[in-house]
C-alpha positions as a Markdown table, in Angstrom:
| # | Residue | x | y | z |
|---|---|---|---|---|
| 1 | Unk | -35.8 | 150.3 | 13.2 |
| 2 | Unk | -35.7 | 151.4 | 9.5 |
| 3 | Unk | -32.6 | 151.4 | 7.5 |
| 4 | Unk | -31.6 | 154.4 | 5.8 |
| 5 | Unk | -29.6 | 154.5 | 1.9 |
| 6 | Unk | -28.0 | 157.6 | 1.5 |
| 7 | Unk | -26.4 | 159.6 | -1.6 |
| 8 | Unk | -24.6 | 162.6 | -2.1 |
| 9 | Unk | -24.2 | 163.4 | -6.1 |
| 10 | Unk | -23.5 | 166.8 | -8.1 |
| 11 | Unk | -26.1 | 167.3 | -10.8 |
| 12 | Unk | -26.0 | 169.9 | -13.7 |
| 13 | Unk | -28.2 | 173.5 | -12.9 |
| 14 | Unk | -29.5 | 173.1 | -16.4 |
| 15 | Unk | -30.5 | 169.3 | -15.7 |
| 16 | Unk | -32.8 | 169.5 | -12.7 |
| 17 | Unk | -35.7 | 169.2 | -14.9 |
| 18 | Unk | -34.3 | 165.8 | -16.0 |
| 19 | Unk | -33.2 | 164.5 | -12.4 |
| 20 | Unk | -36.7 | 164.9 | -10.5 |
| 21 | Unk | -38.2 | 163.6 | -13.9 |
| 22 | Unk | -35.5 | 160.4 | -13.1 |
| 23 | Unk | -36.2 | 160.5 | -9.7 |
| 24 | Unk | -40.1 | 160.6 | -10.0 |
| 25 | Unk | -39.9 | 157.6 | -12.2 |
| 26 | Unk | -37.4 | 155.6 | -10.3 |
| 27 | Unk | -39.7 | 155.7 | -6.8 |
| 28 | Unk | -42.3 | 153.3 | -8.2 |
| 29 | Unk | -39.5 | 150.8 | -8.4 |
| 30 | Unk | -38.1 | 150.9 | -5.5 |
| 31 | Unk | -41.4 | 151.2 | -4.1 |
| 32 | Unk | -41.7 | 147.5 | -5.6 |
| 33 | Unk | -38.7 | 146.3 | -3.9 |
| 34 | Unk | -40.4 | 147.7 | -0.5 |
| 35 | Unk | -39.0 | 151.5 | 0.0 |
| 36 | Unk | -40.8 | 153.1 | 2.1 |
| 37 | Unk | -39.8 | 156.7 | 1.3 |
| 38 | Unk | -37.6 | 158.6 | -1.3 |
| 39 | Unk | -36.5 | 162.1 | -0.3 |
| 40 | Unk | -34.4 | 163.9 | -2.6 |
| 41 | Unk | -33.3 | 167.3 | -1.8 |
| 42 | Unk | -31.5 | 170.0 | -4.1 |
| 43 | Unk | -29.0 | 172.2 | -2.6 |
| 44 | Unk | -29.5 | 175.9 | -1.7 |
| 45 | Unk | -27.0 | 177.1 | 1.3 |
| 46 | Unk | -24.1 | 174.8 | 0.3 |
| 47 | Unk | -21.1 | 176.9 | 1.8 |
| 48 | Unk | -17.5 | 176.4 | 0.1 |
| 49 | Unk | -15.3 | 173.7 | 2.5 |
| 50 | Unk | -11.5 | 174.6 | 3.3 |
| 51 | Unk | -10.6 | 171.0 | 4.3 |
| 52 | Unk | -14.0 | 168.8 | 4.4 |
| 53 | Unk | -17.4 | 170.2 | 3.1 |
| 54 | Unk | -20.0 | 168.6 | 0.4 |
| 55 | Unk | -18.7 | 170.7 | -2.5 |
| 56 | Unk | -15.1 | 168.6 | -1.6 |
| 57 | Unk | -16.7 | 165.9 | -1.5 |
| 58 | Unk | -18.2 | 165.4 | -5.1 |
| 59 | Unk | -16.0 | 167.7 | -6.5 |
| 60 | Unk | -18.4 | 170.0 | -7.7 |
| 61 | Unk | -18.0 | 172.3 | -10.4 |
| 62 | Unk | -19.2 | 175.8 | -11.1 |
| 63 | Unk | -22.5 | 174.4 | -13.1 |
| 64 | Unk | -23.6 | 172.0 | -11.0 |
| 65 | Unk | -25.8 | 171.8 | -7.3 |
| 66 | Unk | -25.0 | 169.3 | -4.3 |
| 67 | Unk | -27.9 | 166.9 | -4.3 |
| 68 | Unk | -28.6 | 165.0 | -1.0 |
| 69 | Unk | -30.9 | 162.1 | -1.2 |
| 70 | Unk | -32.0 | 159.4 | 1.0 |
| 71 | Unk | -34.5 | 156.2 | 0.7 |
| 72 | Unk | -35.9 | 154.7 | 3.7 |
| 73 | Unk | -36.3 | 150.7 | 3.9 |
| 74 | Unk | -38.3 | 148.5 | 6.3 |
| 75 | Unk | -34.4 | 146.9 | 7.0 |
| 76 | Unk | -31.0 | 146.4 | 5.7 |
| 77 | Unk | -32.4 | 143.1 | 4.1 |
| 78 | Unk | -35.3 | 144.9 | 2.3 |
| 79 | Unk | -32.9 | 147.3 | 0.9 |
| 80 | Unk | -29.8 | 144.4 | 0.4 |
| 81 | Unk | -32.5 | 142.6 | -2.0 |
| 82 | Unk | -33.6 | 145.5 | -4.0 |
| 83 | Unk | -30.0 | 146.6 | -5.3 |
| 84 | Unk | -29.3 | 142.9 | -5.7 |
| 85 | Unk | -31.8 | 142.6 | -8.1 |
| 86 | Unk | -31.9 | 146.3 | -9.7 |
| 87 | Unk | -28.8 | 144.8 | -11.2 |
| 88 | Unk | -30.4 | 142.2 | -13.5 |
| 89 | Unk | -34.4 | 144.2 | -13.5 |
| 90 | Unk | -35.1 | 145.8 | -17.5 |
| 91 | Unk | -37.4 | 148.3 | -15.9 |
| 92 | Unk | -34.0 | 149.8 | -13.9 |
| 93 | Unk | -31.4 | 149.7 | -17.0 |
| 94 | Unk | -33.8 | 152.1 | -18.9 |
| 95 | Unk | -33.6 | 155.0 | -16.4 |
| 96 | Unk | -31.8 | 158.2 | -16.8 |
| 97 | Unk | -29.4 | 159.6 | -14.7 |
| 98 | Unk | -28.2 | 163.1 | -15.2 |
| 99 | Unk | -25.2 | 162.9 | -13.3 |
| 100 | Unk | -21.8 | 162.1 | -13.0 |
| 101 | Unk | -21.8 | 158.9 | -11.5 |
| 102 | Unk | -17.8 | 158.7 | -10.8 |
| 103 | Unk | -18.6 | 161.5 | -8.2 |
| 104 | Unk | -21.5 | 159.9 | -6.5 |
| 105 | Unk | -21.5 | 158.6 | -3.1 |
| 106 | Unk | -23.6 | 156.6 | -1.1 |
| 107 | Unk | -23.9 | 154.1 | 2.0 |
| 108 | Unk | -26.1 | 152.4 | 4.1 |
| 109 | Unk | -26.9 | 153.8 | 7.3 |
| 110 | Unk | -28.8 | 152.3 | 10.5 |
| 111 | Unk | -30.4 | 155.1 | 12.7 |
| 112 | Unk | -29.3 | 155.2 | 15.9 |
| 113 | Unk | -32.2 | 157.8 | 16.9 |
| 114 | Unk | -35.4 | 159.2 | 15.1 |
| 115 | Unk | -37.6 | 161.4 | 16.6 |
């Protein structure tokens, strides 16, 4: 089964322009490190959490949307190596990300069911 990296970030209204420009030009290179799909979604029906709820989680403010993404890898190994070496490829220090990355999350997840 496929293994599943997914992220949960809060991204300026006025920058969505620049993230699906960042995300558009960051899916060739995972593509190169074997991705098999990029999904990235932009929040419309977000309701407010009391105790637990994405807005709590990211901390989102009144500018910004709850973006939920998600890249799908052959395996755990396929997607071990890639943000290995993201860490040392050029092509990956250049991109830009229009975000607060303090209030990004993300995890590895291995599906347990797909349909």
């Amino acid at each position: 089964m496929s293994y599943i990296t997914g992220f949960l970030t809060p991204v300026k209204t006025v920058d969505k322009d620049r993230y699906i420009a960042s995300a558009k030009k960051s899916w060739p290179l995972f593509q190169k490190y074997g991705c098999l799909e990029q999904v990235e979604t932009w929040g419309e029906d977000i309701p407010p959490g009391k105790v637990t709820g994405f807005d709590l989680a990211v901390k989102l403010e009144a500018d910004e949307v709850v973006v939920f993404s998600w890249l799908r890898w052959p395996d755990r190994a396929t997607a071990d190596k890639c943000w290995e070496q993201m860490q040392t490829d050029p092509d990956f220090s250049d991109m830009d990300m229009p975000f607060d990355g303090k209030r990004m999350m993300w995890g590895g997840f291995a599906p347990i069911f797909e349909s």
